[in-house]
C-alpha positions as CSV (number, residue, x, y, z in Angstrom):
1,X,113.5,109.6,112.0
2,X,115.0,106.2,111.5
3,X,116.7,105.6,108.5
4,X,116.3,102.0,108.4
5,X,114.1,99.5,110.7
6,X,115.3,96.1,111.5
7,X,113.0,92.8,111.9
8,X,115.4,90.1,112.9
9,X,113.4,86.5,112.0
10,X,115.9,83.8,113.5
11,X,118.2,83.2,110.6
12,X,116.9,85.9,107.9
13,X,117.3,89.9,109.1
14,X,114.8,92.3,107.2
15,X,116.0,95.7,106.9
16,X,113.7,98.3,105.4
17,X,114.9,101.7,104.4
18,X,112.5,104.4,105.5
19,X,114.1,107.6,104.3
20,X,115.7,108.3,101.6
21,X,119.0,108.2,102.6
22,X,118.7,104.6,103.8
23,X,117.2,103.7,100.5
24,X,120.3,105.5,98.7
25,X,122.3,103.3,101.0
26,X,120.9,99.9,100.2
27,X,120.9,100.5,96.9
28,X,124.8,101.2,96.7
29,X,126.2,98.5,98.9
30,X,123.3,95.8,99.0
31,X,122.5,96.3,95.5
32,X,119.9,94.5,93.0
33,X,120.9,90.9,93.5
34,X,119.9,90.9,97.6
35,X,116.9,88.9,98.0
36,X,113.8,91.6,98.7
37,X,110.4,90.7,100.4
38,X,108.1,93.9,100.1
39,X,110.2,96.7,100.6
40,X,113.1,94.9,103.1
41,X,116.0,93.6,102.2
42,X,116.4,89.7,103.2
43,X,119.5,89.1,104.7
44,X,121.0,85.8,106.4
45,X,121.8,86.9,110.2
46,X,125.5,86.0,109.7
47,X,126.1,89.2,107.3
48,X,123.5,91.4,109.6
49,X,126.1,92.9,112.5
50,X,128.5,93.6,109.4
51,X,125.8,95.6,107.6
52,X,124.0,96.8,110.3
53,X,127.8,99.0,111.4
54,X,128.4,99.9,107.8
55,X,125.1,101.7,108.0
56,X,126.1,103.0,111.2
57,X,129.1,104.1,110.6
58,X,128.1,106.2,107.4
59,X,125.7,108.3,109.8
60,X,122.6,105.9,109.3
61,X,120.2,105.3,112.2
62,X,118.7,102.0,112.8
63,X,116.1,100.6,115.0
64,X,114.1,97.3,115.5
């Protein structure tokens, strides 16, 4: 299962954790003051690549 599933929009990235893991994750290092729509996180595409292998490299599977 994917931990987290990406919807790139142009310049905002959504990334919503499905598991628990990836919700443990985005709590830790995106924290409460990242913008949320629904259950995604709202990122601006700049930061996305950084994120996006932070979550890779601590074991976490993503997929658009």
């Amino acid at each position: 299962m994917t931990d987290i599933q990406i919807r790139d929009e142009g310049t905002l990235v959504l990334l919503t954790p499905a598991t628990t893991a990836g919700r443990d994750w985005c709590a830790e290092w995106l924290g409460d003051d990242c913008p949320r729509f629904g259950a995604a996180y709202v990122v601006e595409h700049r930061y996305a690549a950084d994120i996006l292998d932070g979550m890779t490299d601590d074991g976490l599977t993503v997929a658009a």
